[in-house]
CHARMM-style PDB file with segment names, atoms N, HN, CA, C and O in Angstrom:
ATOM      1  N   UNK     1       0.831 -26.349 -10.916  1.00  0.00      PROA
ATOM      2  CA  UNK     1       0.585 -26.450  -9.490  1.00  0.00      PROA
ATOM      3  C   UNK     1       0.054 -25.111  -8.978  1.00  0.00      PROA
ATOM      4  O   UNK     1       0.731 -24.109  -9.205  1.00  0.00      PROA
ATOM      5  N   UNK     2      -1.163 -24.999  -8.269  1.00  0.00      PROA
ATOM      6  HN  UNK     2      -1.713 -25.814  -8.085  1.00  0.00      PROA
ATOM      7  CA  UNK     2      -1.918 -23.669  -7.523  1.00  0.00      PROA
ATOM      8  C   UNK     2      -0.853 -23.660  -6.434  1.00  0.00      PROA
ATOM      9  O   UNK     2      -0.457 -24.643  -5.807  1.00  0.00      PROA
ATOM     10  N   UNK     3      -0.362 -22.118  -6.279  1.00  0.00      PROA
ATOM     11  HN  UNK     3      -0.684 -21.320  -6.788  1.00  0.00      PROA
ATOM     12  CA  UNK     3       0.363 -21.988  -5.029  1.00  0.00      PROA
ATOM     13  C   UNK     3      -0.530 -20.620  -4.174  1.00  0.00      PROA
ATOM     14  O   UNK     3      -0.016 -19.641  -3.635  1.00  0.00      PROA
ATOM     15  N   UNK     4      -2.049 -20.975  -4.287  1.00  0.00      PROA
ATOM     16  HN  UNK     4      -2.466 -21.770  -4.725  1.00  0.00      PROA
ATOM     17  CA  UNK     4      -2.397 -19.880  -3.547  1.00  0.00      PROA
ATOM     18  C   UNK     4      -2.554 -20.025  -2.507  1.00  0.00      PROA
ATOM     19  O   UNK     4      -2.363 -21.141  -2.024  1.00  0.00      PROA
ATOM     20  N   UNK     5      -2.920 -19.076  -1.811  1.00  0.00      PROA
ATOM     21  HN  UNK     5      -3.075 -18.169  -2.204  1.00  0.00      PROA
ATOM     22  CA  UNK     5      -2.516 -19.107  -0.353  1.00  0.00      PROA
ATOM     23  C   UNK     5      -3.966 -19.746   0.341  1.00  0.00      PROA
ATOM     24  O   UNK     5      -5.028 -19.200   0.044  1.00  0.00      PROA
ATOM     25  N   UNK     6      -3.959 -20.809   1.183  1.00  0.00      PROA
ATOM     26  HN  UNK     6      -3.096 -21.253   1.425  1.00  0.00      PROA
ATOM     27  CA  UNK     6      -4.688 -22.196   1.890  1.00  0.00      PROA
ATOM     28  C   UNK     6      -5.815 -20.492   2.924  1.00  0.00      PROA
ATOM     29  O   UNK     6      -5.310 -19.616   3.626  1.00  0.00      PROA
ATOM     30  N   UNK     7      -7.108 -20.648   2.609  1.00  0.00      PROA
ATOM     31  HN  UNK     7      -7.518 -21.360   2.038  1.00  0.00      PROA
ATOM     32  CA  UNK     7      -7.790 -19.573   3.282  1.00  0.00      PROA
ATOM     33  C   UNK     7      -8.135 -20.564   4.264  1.00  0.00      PROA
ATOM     34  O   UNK     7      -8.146 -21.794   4.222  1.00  0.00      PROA
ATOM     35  N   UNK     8      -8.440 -19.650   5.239  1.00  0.00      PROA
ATOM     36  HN  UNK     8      -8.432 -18.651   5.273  1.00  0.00      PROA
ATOM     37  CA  UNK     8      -8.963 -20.180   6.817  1.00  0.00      PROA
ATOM     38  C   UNK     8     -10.350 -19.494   7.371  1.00  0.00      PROA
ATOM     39  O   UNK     8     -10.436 -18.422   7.969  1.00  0.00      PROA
ATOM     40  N   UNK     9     -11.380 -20.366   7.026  1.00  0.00      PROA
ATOM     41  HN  UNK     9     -11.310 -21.237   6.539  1.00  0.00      PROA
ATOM     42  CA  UNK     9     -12.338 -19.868   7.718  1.00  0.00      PROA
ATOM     43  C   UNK     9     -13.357 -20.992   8.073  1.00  0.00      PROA
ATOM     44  O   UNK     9     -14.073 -21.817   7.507  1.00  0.00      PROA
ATOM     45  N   UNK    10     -12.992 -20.523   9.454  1.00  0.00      PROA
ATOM     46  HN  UNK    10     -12.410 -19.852   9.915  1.00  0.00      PROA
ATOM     47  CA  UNK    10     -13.773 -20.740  10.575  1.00  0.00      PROA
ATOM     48  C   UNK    10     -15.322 -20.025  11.242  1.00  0.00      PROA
ATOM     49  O   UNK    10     -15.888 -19.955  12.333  1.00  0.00      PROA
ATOM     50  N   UNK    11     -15.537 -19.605   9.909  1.00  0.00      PROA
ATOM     51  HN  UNK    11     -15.078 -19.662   9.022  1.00  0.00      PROA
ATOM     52  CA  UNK    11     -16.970 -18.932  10.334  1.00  0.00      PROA
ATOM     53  C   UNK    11     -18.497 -19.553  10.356  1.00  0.00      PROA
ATOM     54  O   UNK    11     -19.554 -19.198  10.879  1.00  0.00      PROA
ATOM     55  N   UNK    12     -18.070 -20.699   9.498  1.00  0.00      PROA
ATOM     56  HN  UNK    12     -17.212 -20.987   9.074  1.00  0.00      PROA
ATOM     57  CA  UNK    12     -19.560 -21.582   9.031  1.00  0.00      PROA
ATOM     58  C   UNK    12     -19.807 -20.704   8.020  1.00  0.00      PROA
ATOM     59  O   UNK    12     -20.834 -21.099   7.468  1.00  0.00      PROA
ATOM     60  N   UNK    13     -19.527 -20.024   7.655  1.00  0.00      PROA
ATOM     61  HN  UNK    13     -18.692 -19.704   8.103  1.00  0.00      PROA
ATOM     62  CA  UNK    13     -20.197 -19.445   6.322  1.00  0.00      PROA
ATOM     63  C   UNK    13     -19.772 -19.743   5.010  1.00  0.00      PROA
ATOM     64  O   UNK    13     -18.631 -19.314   4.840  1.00  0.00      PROA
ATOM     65  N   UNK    14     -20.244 -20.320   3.989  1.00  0.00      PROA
ATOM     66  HN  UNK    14     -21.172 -20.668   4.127  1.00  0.00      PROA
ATOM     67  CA  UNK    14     -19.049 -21.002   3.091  1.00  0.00      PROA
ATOM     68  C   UNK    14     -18.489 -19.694   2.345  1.00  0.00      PROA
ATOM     69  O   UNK    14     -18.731 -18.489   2.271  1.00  0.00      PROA
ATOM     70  N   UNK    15     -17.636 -20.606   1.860  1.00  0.00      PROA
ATOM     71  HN  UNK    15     -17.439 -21.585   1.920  1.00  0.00      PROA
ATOM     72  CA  UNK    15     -16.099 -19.517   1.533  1.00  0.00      PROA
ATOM     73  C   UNK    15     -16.756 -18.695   0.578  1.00  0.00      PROA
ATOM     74  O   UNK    15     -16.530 -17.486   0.625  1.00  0.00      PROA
ATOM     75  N   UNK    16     -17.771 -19.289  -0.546  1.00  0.00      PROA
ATOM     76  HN  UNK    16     -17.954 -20.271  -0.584  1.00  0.00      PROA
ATOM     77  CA  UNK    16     -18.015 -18.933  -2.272  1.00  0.00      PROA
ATOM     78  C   UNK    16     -19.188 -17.469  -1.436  1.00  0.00      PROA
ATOM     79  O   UNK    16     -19.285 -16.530  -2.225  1.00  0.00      PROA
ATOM     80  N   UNK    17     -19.749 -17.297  -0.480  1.00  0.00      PROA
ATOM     81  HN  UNK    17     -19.670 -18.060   0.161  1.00  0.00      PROA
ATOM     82  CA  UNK    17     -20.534 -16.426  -0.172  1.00  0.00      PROA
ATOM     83  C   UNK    17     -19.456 -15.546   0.342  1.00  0.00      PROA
ATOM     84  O   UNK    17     -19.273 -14.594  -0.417  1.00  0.00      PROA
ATOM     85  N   UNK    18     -18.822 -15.552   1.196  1.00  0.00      PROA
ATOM     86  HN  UNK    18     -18.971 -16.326   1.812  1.00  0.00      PROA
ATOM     87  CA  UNK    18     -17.538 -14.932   1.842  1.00  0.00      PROA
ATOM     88  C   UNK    18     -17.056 -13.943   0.238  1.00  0.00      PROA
ATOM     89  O   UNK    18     -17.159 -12.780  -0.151  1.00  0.00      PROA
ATOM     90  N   UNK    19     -16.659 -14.894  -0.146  1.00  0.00      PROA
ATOM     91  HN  UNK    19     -16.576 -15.839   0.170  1.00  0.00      PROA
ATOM     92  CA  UNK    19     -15.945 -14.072  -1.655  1.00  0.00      PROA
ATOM     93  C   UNK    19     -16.394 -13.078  -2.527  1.00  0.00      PROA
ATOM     94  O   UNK    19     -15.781 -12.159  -3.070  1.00  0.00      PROA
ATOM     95  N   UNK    20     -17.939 -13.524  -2.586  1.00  0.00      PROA
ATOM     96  HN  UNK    20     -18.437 -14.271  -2.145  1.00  0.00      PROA
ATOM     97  CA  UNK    20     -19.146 -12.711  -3.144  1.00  0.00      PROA
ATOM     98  C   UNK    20     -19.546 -11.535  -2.520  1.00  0.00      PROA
ATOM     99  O   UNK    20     -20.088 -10.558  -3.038  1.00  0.00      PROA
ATOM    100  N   UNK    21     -19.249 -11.704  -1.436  1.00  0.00      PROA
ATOM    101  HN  UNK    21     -18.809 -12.498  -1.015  1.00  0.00      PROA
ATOM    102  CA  UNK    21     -19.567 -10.231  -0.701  1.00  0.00      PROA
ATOM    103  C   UNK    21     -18.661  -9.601  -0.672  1.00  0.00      PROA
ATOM    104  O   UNK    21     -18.782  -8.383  -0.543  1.00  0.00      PROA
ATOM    105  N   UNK    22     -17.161 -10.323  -0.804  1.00  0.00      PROA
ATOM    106  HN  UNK    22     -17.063 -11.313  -0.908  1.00  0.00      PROA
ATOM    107  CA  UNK    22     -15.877  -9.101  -0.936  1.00  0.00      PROA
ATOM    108  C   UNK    22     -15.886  -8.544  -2.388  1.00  0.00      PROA
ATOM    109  O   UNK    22     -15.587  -7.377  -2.639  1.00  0.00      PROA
ATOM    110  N   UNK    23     -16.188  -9.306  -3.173  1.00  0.00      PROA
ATOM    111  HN  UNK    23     -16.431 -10.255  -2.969  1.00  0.00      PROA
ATOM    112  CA  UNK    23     -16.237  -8.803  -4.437  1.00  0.00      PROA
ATOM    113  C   UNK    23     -17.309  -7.633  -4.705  1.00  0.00      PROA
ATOM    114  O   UNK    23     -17.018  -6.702  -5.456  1.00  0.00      PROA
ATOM    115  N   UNK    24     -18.599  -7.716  -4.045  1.00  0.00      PROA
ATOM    116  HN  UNK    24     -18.835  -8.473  -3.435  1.00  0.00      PROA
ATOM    117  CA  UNK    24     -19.201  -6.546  -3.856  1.00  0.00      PROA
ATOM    118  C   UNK    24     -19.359  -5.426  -3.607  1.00  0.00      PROA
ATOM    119  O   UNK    24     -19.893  -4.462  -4.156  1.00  0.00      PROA
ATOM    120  N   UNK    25     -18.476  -5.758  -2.078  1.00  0.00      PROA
ATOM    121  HN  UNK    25     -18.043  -6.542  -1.633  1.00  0.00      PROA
ATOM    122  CA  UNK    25     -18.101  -3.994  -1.572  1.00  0.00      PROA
ATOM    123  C   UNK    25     -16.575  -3.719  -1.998  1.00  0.00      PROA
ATOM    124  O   UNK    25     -16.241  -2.539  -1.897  1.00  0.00      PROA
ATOM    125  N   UNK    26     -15.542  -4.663  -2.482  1.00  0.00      PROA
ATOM    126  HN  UNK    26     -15.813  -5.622  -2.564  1.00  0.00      PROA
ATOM    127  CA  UNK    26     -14.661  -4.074  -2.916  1.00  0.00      PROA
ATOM    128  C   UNK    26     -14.429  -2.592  -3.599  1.00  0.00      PROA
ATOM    129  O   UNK    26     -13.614  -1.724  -3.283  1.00  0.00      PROA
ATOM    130  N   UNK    27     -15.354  -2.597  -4.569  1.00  0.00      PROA
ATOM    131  HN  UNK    27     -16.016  -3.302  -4.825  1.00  0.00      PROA
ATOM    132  CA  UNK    27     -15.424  -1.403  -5.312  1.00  0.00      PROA
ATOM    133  C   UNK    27     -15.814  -0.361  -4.301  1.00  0.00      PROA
ATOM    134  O   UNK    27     -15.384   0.769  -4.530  1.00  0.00      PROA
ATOM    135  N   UNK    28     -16.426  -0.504  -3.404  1.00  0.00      PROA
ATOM    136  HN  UNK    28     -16.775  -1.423  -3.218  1.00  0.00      PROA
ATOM    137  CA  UNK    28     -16.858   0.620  -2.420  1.00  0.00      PROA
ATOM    138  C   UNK    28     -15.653   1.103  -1.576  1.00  0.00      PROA
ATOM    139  O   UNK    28     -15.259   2.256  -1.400  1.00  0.00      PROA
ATOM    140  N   UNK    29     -15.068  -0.306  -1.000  1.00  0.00      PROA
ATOM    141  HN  UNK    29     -15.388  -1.242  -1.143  1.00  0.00      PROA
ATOM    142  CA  UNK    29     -13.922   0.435  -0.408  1.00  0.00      PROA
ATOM    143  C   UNK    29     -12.850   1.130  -1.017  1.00  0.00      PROA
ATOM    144  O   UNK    29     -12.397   2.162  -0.521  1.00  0.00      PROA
ATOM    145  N   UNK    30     -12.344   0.546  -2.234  1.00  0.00      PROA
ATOM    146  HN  UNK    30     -12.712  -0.292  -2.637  1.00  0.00      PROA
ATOM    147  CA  UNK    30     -11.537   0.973  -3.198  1.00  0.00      PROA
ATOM    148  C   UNK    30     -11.810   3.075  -3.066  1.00  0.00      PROA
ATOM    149  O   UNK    30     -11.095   4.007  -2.699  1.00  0.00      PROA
ATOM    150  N   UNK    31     -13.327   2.936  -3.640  1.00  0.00      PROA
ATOM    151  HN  UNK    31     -13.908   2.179  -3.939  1.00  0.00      PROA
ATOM    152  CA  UNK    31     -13.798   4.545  -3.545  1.00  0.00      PROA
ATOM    153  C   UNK    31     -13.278   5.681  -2.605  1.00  0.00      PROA
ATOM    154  O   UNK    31     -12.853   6.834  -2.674  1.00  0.00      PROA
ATOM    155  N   UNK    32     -13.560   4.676  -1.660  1.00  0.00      PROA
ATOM    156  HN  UNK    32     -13.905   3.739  -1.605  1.00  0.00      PROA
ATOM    157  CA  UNK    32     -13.502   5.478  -0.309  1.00  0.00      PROA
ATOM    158  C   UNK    32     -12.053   6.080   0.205  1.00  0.00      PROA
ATOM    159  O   UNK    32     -11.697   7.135   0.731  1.00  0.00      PROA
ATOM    160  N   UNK    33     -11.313   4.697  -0.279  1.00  0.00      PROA
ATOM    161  HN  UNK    33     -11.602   3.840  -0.706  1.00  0.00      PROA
ATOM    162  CA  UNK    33      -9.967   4.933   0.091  1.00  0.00      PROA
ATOM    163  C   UNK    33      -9.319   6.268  -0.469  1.00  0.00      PROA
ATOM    164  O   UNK    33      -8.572   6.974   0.208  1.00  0.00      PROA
ATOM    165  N   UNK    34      -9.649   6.513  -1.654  1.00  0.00      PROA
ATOM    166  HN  UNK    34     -10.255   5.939  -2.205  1.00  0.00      PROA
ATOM    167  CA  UNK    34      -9.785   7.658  -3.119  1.00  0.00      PROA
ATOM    168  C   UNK    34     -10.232   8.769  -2.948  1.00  0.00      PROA
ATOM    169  O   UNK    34     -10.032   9.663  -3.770  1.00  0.00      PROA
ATOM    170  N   UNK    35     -10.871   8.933  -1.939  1.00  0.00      PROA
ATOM    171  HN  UNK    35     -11.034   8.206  -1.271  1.00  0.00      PROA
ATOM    172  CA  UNK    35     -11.798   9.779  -1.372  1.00  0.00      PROA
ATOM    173  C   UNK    35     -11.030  10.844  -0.730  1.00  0.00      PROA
ATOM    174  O   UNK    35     -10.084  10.295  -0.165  1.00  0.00      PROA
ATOM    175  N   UNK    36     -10.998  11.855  -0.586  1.00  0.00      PROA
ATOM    176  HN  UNK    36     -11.767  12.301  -1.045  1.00  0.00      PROA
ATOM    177  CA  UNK    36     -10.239  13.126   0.141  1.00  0.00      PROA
ATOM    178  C   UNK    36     -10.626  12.783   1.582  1.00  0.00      PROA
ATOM    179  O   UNK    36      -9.860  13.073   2.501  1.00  0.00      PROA
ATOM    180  N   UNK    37     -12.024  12.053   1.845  1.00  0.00      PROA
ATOM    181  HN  UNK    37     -12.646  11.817   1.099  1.00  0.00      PROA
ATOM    182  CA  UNK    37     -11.957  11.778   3.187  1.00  0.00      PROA
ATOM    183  C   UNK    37     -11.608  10.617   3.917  1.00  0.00      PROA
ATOM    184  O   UNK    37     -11.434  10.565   5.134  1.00  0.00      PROA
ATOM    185  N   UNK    38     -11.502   9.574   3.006  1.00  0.00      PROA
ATOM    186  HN  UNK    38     -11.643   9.616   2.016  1.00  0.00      PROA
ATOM    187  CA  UNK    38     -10.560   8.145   3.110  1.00  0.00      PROA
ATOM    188  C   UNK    38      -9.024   8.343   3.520  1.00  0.00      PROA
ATOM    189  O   UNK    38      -8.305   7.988   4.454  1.00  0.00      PROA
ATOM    190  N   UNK    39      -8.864   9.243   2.104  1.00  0.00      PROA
ATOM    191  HN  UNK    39      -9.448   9.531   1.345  1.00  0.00      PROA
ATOM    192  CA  UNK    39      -7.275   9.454   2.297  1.00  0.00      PROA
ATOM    193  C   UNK    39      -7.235  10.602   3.736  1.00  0.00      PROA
ATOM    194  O   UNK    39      -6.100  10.843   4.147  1.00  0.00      PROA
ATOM    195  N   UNK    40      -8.135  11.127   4.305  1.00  0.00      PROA
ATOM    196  HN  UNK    40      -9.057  10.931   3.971  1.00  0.00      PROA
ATOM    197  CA  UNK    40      -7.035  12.230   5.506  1.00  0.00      PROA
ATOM    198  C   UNK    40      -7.617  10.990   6.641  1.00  0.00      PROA
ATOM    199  O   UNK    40      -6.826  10.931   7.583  1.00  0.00      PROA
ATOM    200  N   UNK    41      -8.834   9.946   6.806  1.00  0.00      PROA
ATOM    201  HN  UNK    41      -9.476   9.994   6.041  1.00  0.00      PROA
ATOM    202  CA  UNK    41      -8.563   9.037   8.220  1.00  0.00      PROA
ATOM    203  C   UNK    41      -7.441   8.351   7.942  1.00  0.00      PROA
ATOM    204  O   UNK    41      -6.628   8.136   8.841  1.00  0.00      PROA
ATOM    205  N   UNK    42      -7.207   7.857   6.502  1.00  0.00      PROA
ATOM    206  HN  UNK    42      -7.867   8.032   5.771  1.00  0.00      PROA
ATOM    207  CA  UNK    42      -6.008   7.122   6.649  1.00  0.00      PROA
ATOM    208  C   UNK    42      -4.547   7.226   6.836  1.00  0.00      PROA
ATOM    209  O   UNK    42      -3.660   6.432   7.147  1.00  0.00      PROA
ATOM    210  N   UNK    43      -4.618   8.789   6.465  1.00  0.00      PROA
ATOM    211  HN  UNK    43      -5.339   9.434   6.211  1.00  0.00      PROA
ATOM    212  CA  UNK    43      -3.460   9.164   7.123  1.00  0.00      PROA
ATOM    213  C   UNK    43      -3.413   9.617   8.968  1.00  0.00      PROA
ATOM    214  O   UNK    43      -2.395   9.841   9.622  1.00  0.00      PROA
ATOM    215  N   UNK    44      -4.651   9.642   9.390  1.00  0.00      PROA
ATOM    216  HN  UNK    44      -5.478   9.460   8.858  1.00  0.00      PROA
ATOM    217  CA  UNK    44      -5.130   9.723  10.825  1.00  0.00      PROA
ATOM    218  C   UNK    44      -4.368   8.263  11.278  1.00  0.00      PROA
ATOM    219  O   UNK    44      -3.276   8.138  11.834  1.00  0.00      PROA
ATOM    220  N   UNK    45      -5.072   7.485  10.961  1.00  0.00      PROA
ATOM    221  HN  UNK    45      -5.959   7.586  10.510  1.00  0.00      PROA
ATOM    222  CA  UNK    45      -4.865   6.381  10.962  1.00  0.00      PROA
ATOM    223  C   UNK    45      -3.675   5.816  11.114  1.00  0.00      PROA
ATOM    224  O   UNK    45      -3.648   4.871  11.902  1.00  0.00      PROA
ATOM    225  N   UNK    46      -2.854   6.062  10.686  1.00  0.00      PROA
ATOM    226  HN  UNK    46      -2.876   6.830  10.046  1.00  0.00      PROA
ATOM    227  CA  UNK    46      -1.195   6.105  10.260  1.00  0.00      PROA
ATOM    228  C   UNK    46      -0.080   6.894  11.345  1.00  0.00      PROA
ATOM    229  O   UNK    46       1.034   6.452  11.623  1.00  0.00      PROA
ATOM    230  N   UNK    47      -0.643   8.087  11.842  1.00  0.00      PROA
ATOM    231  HN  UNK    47      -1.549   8.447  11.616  1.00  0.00      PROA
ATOM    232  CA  UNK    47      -0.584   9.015  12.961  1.00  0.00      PROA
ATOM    233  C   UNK    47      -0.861   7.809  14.005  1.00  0.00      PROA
ATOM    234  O   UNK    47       0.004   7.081  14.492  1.00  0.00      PROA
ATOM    235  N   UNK    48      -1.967   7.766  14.195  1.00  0.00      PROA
ATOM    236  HN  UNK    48      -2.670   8.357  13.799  1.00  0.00      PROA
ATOM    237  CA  UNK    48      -1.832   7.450  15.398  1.00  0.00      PROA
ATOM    238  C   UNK    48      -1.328   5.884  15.828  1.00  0.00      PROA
ATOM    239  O   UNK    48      -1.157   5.505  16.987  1.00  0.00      PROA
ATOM    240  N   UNK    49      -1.093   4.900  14.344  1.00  0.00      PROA
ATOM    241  HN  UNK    49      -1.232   5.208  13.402  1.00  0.00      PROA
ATOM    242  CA  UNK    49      -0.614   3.728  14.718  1.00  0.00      PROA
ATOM    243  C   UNK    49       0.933   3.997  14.992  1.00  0.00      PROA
ATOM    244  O   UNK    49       1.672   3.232  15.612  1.00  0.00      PROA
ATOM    245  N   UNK    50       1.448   5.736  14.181  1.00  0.00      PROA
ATOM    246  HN  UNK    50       0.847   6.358  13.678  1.00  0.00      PROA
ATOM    247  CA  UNK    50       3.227   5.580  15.114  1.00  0.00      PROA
ATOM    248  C   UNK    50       3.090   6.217  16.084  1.00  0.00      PROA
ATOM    249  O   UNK    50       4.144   6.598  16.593  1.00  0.00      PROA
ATOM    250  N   UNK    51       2.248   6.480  16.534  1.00  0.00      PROA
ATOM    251  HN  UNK    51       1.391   6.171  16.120  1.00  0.00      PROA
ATOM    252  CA  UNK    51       2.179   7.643  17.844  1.00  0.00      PROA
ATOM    253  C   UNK    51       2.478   5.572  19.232  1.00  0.00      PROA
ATOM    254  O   UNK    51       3.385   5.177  19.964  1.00  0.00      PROA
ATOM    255  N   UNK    52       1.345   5.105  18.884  1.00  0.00      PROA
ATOM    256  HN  UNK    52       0.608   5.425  18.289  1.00  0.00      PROA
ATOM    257  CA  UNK    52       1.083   3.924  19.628  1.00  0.00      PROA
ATOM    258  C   UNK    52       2.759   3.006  19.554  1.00  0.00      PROA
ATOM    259  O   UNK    52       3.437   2.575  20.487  1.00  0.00      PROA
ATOM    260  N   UNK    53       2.962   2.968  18.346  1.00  0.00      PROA
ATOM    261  HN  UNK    53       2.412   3.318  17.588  1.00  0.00      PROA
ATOM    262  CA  UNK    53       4.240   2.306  17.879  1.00  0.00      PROA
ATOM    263  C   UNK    53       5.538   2.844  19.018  1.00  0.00      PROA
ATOM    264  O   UNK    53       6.221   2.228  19.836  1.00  0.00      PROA
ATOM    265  N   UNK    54       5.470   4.366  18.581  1.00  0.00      PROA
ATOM    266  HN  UNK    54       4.916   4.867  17.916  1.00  0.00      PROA
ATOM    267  CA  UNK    54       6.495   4.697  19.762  1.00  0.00      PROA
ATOM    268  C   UNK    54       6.076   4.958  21.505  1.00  0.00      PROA
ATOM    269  O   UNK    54       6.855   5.338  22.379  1.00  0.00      PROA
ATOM    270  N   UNK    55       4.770   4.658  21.644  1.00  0.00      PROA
ATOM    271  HN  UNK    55       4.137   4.349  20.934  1.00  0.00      PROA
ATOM    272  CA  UNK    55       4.886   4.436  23.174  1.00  0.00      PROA
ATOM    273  C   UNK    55       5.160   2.984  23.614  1.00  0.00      PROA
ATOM    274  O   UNK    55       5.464   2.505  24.706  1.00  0.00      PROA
ATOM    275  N   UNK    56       4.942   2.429  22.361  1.00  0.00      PROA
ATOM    276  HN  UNK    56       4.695   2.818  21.474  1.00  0.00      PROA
ATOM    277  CA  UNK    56       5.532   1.085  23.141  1.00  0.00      PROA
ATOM    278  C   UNK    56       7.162   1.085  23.762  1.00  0.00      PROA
ATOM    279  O   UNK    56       7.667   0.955  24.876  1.00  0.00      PROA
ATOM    280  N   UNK    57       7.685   1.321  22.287  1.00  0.00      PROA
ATOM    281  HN  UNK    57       7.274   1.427  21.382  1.00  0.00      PROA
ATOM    282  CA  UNK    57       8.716   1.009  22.222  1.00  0.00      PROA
ATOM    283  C   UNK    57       9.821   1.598  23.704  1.00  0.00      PROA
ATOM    284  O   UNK    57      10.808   1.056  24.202  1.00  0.00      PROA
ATOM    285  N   UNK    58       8.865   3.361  24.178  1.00  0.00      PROA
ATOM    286  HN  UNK    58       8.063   3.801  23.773  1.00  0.00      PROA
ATOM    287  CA  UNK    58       9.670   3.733  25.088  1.00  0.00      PROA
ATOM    288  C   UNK    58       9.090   2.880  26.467  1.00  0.00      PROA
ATOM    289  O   UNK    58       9.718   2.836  27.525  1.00  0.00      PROA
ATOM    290  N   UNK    59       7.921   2.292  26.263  1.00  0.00      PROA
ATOM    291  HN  UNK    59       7.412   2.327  25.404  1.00  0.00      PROA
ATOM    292  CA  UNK    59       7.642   1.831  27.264  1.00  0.00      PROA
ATOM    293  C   UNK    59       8.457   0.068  27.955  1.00  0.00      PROA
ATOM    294  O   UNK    59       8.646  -0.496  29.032  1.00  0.00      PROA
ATOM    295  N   UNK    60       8.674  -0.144  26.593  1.00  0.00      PROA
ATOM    296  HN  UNK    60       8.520   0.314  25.718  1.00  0.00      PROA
ATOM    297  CA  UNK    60       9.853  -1.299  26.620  1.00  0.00      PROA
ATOM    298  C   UNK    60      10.915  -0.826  27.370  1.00  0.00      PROA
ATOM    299  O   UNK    60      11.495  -1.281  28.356  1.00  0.00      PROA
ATOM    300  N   UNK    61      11.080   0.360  26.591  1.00  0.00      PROA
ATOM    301  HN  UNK    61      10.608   0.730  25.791  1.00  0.00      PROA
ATOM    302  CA  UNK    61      12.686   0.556  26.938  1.00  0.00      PROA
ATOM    303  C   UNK    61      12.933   1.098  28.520  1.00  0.00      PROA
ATOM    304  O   UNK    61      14.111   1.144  28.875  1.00  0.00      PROA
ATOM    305  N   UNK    62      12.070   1.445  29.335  1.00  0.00      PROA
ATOM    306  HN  UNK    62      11.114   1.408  29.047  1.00  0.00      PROA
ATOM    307  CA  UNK    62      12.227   1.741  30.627  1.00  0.00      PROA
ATOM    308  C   UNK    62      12.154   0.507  31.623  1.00  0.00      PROA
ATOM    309  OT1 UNK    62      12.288   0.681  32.834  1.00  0.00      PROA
TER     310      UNK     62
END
């Protein structure tokens, strides 16, 4: 029995082209991520999603 996970797309574009193009730039993003300059936005990135994280939270809390 396939228990993979049911994809959803709603784009009109069929799925087998969808896939083909992730499989393409995969390797690119992979790189990038690897990258001394991947890795410091993504730690930017990371910064500022707890920076956002905790204004919510105080903004809840008032």
């Amino acid at each position: 029995m396939d228990r993979r996970k049911k994809l959803i797309n709603n784009s009109g574009i069929p799925q087998h082209e969808i896939e083909y193009i992730a499989r393409c730039i995969l390797p690119d993003i992979l790189a990038y991520y690897d990258s001394e300059e991947g890795q410091r936005e993504f730690r930017e990135w990371l910064t500022q999603r707890e920076t956002e994280q905790t204004e919510r939270k105080v903004g809840k809390s008032k």
